[in-house]
C-alpha positions in Angstrom: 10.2 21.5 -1.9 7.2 19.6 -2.3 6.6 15.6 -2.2 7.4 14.8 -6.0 11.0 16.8 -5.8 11.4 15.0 -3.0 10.3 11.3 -4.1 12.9 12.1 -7.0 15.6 13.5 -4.5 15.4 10.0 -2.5 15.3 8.0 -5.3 18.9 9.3 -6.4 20.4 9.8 -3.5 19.4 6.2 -2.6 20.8 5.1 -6.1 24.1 6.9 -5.5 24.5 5.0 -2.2 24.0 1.5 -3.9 26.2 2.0 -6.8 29.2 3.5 -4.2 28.3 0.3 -1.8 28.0 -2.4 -4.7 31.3 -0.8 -6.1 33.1 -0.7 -2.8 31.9 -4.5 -2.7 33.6 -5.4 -5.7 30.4 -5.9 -8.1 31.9 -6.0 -11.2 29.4 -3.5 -12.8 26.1 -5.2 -13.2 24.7 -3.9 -10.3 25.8 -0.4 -11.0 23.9 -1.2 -13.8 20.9 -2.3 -12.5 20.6 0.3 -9.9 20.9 3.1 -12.6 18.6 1.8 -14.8 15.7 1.1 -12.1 16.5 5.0 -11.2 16.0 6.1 -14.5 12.9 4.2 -15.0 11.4 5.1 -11.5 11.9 8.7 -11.9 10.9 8.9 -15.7 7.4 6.8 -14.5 7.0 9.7 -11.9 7.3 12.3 -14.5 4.8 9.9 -16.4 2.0 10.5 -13.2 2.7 14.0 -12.4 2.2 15.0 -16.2 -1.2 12.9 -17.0 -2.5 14.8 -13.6 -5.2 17.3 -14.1 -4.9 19.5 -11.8 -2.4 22.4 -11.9 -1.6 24.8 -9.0 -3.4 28.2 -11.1 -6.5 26.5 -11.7 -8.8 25.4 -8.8 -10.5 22.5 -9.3 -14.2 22.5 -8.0 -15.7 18.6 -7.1 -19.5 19.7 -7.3 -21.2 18.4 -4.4 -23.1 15.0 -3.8 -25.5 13.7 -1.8 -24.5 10.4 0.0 -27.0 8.1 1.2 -26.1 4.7 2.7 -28.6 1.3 3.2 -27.8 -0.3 6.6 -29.3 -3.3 6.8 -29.4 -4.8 10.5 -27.2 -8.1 10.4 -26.2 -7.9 13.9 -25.1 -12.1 13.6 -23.2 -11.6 10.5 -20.3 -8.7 11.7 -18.3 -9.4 14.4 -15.9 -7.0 14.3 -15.7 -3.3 13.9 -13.0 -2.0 12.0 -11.1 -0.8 15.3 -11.0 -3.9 16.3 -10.0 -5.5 13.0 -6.8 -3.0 12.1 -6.2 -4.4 16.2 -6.0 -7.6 15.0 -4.2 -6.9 11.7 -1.3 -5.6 13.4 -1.0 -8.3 16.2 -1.4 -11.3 13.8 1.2 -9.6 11.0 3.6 -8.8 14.2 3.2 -12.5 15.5 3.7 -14.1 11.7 6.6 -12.0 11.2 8.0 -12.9 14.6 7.2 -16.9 13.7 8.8 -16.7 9.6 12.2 -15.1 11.9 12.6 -18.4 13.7 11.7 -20.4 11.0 14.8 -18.3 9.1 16.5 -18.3 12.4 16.5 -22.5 12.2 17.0 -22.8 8.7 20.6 -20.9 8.8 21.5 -22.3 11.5 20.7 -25.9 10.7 19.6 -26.6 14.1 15.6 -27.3 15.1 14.6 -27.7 11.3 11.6 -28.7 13.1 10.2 -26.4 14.6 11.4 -24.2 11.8 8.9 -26.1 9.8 6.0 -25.8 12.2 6.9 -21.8 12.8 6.9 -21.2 9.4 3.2 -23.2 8.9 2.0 -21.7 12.3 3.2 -17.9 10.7 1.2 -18.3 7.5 -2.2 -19.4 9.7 -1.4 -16.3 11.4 -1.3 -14.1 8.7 -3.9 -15.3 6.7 -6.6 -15.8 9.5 -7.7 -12.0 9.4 -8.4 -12.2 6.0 -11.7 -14.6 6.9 -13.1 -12.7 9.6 -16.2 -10.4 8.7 -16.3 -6.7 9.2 -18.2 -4.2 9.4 -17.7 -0.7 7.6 -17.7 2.3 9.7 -19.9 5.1 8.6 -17.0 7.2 8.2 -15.0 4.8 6.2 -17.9 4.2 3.7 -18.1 8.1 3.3 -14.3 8.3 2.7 -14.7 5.7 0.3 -17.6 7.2 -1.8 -16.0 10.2 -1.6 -12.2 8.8 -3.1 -14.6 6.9 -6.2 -16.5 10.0 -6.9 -13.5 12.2 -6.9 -11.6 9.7 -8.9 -14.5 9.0 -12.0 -14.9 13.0 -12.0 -11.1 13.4 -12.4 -11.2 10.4 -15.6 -14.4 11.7 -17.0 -16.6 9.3 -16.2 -19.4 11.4 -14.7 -22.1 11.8 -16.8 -23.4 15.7 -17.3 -26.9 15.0 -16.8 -26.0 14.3 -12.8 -24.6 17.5 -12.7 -27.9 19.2 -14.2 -30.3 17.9 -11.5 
């Protein structure tokens, strides 16, 4: 089975689940509703993606080759972190705002500490918005991988011009 039968397998199977769960919770139908009409539209926008894709399991697609050259410029002062170090902090600062928005949840239903509720919630958004200012620096690799995703994607729509390909 490959990843689109699958995706479309889920997507019902998930769909039966909440209609047999909103019924068996006494929804009077409008959720039914809802869940079978964001099913039908999910799966007919997959349909809509697989068919405008170009490429077709008989027919081998060939990428022509490309020469990638990158500019570093040396601005040791202006990156501070490498992008190891950056998914790092990513994953501790969403971890710690996540943990912060709980309690601030946590005080709200309860009714008790409203306070600090308030301050957790403030202190969670800093949190998660901080790695958003700090300056990185691009791997070689990445900036490869990312030349490589924008050259394959403008060949796929077209967009290369056939004069490249003659030089």
């Amino acid at each position: 089975m490959d990843l689109y039968n699958t995706i479309i397998v889920t997507i019902w199977l998930t769909v039966i689940y909440a209609i047999w769960a909103a019924t068996a919770a006494g929804d009077p139908g409008y959720g039914q509703a809802a869940f079978l009409i964001a099913a039908i539209a999910g799966h007919l926008f997959l349909r809509k993606l697989k068919s405008e894709r170009p490429i077709r399991k008989d027919e081998g697609i060939k990428i022509p080759e490309a020469e990638f050259h990158v500019d570093i410029l040396d601005e040791k002062d202006k990156y501070v972190f490498s992008e190891k170090s950056y998914r790092k902090i990513i994953w501790v600062s969403t971890i710690l705002s996540i943990l912060a928005i709980s309690l601030f949840l946590e005080a709200i239903t309860t009714g008790k500490y409203l306070l600090w509720g308030i301050i957790s919630l403030i202190f969670g958004l800093i949190i998660f918005i901080i790695p958003i200012f700090l300056p990185v620096k691009d791997d070689i690799e990445t900036l490869k991988k990312r030349a490589e995703k924008e050259r394959t994607k403008a060949w796929r729509k077209g967009k290369v011009s056939h004069a490249d390909e003659e030089e």
